[in-house]
N, C-alpha and C positions, 0 to 999 in steps of 0.2 A: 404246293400246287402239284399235281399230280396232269403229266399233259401225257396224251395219247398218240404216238403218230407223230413224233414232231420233227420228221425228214431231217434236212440239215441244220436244225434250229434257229429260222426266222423269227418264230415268236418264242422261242425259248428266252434266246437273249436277254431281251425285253423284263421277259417274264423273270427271270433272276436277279433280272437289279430291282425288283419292287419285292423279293420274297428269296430270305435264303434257303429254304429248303422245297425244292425241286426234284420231282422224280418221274423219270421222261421213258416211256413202254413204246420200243423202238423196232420193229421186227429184220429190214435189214440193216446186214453187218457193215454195207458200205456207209450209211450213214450215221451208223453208231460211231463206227472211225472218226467221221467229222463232228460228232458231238461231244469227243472227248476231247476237240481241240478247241472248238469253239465257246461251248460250256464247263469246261474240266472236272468243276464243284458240282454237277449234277449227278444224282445218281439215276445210273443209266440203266434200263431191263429191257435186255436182250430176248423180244416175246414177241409169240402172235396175243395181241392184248384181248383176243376171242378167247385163247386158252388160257391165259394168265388169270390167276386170282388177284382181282384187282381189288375185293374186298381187305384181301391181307395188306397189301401195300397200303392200303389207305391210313389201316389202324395203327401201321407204324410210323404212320406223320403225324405230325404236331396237329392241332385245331386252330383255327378253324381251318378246313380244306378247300379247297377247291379243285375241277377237274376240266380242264383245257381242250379242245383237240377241232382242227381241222379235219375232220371224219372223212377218212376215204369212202367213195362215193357207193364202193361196190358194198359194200360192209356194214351201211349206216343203220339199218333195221336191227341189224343183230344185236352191233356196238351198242342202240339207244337201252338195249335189251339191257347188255351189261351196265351201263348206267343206269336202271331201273333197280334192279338187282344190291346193287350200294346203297340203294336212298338215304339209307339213316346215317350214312358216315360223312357225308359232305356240307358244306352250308350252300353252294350253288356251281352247275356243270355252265360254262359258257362252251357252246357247241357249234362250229359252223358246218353246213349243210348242204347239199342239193336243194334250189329254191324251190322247187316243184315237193320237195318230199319237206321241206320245212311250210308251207303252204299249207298242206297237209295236216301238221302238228298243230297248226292253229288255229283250223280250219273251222269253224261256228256251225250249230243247228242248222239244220238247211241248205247247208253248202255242199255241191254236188262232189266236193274236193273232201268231205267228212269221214273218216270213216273209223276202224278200230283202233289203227295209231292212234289218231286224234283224242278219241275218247280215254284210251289207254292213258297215254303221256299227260293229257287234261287232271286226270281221276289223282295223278301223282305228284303233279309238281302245280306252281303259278309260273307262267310259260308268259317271259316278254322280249319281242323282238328287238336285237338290238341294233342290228344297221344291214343292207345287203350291202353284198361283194360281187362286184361285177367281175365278168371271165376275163378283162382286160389287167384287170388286179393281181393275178400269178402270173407267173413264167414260167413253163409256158402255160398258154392264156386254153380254159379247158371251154367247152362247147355248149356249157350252159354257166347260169350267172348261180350264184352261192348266198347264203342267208346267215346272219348270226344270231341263236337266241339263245337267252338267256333263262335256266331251268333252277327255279329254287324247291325244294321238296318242299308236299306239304304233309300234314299229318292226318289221314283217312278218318273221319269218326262214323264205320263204317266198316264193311268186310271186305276188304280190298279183291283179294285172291275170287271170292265170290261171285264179286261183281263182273271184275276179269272176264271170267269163265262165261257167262250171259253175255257181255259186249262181243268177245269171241265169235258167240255160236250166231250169236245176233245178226253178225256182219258176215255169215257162211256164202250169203249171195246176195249184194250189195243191191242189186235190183231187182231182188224180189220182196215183199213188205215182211214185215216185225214178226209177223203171226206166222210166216209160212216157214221161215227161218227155225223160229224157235219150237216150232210144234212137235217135230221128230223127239226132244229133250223134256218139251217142259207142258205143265195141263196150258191150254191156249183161254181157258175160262178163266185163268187168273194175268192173262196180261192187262186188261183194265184201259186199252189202249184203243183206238180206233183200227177197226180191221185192216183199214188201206196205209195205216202208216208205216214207212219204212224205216230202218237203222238210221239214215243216216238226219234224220230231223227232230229224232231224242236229245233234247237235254242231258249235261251229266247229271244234273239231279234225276230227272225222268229213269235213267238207267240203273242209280241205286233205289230207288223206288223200286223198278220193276224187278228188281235182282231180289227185293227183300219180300216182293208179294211171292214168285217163287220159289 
């Protein structure tokens, strides 16, 4: 298990008596101090896990993987980034979240909550919630409530990077429609779609469709 962020190891703990090998991406030193008391057997990376290759640490653990982390709240866009970034080295990331930005991640056609995460994180993993965490649940207790889900990769039969690139430009201005977004980029006689439709009531199939009429 590879966990991110794991402060003074609450769930480290836990997490090492179901799995002896453990490697925990810590950025401060004060609570690496305490993780070398609390967990000793872990090996411990002294990183911002934004700059760290987290791809290499992976490859030097055993299979199957997993990757952990109570996602600090300010970071979580980037961080999912870097969890995008691994896909193929892990078997599934359990993530907890800002519920409002995990909302988001699972956020269905239609929903005014949809947008490029959404579509992005959908295109790459099967995405299932696994319980929310109320703000009463840490100490201290933070100002909005928190979400667990659970991220298994899947395998694109499709041009991932491609599609990316169109979901992107797709959602340049969330409330304005499909066509007016993607027109500056791409011929607008091949979206194949209703003028008035916007980003965010596409289908991920609808998107690799229109990414491939493109």
């Amino acid at each position: 298990m590879l966990e991110i962020g794991p402060g003074v190891g609450v769930l480290t703990k836990p997490l090492f008596e179901v799995c002896e090998d453990v490697v925990v991406v810590e950025l401060d030193k004060r609570f690496v101090e305490v993780l070398g008391s609390v967990v000793p057997a872990a090996q411990i990376v002294q990183a911002d896990a934004l700059k760290t290759n987290l791809r290499e640490l992976l490859t030097e653990m055993r299979e199957p993987r997993c990757i952990v982390s109570n996602m600090p709240y300010n970071i979580t866009g980037p961080l999912l980034g870097k969890v995008c970034e691994c896909r193929g080295l892990f078997r599934n990331a359990v993530l907890m979240m800002q519920k409002e930005v995990g909302e988001r991640v699972l956020a269905k056609p239609g929903s005014s909550a949809r947008g490029a995460l959404s579509v992005s994180m959908q295109l790459q993993f099967d995405i299932k919630k696994v319980c929310d965490a109320k703000a009463g649940a840490f100490l201290p207790p933070p100002k909005v409530d928190s979400i667990v889900l659970d991220f298994t990769p899947t395998v694109p039969e499709f041009d991932l990077d491609k599609v990316l690139r169109v979901v992107r430009t797709g959602f340049t201005q969330p409330r304005k429609t499909l066509a007016n977004n993607l027109a500056d980029k791409y011929d607008k006689t091949k979206i194949g779609l209703p003028v008035n439709i916007r980003p965010h009531q596409l289908t991920n199939a609808e998107w690799v469709a229109l990414a491939e009429r493109l």
